[in-house]
N, C-alpha and C positions, 0 to 999 in steps of 0.2 A: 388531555393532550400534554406531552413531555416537553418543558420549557429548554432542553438542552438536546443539543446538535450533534455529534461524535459522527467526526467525517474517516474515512481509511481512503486513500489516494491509492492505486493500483492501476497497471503494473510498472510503470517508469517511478524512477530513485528521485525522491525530492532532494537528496543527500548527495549524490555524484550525477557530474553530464552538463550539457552545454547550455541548448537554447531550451530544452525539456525542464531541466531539474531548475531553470531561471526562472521560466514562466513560474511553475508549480511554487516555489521560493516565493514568487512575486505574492499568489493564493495566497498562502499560509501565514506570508507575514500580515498581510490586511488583516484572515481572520484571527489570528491570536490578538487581535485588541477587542477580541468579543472574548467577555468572561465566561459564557453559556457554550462556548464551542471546543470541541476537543478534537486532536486531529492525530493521524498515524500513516502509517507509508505503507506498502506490500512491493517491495519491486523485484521482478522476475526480469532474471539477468543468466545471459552465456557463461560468465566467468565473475568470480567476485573483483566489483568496481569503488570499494570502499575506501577511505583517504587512509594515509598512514594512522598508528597506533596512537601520534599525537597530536594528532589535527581535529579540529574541532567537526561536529557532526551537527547538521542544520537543525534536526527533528529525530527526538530519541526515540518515539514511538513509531521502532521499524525495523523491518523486516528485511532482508537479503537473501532471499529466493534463487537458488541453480539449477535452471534448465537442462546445462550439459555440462560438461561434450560426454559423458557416457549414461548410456540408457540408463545405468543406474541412478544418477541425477534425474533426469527425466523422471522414472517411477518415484524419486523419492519427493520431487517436489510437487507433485500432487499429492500429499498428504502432510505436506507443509504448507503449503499455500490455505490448503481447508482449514487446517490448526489456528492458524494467522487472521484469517476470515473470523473466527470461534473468538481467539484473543482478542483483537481489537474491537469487536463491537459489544456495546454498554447497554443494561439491562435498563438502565435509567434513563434511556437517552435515546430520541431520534436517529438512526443509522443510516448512513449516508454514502452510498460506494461514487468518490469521484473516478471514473473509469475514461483515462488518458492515452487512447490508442484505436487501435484496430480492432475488430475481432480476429484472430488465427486460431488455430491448434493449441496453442501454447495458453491460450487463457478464454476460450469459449465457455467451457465446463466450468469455471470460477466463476463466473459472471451468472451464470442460471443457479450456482450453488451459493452465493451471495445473496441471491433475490430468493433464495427459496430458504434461506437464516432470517430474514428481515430487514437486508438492506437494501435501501432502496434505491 
C-alpha cells in the first residue's frame, strides 16, 4: 500500500472565486500540514479568472482550463483537461480526484477518464 496521498481538486479554482475557492482554500490549508499529501487544482472556467501578474496564487499546482466562448476552446479543452489528469497524478502515490460540482457536459467525460487513469 502507497503511504502518500496526491489529491487533483477539479473543476472549480482553488486560486480565484468567492465561497468555492474559500471553502476548497479552507481543504488545502488543513491538508498541507500533512507531509504525505500532495495536492493540485484543474479548473474549468468560461473565460480566464486568474489574479494579476503580481498577485500571489494560493496553489501552484494548477491548471486554467477554457471552455469557451468558441468551439475551438471547447475542442481544445478536452485534451487539455486529459493532459492535466496525466500531469498531476503521481506514480508513487495514492490518487485522489476531489470532484467539486455537478456532473454536466462540460466535465462528465473527465470524471470516467479520471477513474479509468486511476484516480479515485
Amino acid at each position: 500500500m502507497k503511504d502518500k496521498l496526491n489529491i487533483v481538486f477539479f473543476p472549480y479554482s482553488v486560486n480565484y472565486g468567492l465561497a468555492s475557492a474559500n471553502r476548497l482554500q479552507n481543504i488545502v490549508h488543513y491538508l498541507r500540514k500533512e507531509n504525505n499529501i500532495t495536492i493540485s487544482n484543474i479548473a474549468l472556467e468560461d473565460k480566464s479568472k486568474l489574479f494579476d501578474k503580481g498577485s500571489s496564487i494560493f496553489l501552484r499546482e494548477y491548471a486554467e482550463i477554457y471552455y469557451g466562448p468558441t468551439i475551438f476552446h471547447f475542442v481544445s479543452h478536452i485534451f487539455k483537461t486529459i493532459g492535466g489528469l496525466h500531469k498531476f497524478k503521481k506514480g508513487d502515490s495514492q490518487n485522489l480526484l476531489y470532484f467539486y460540482d455537478y456532473i454536466d457536459i462540460k466535465n462528465f467525460f473527465f470524471v470516467l477518464w479520471a477513474k479509468r487513469i486511476g484516480l479515485k
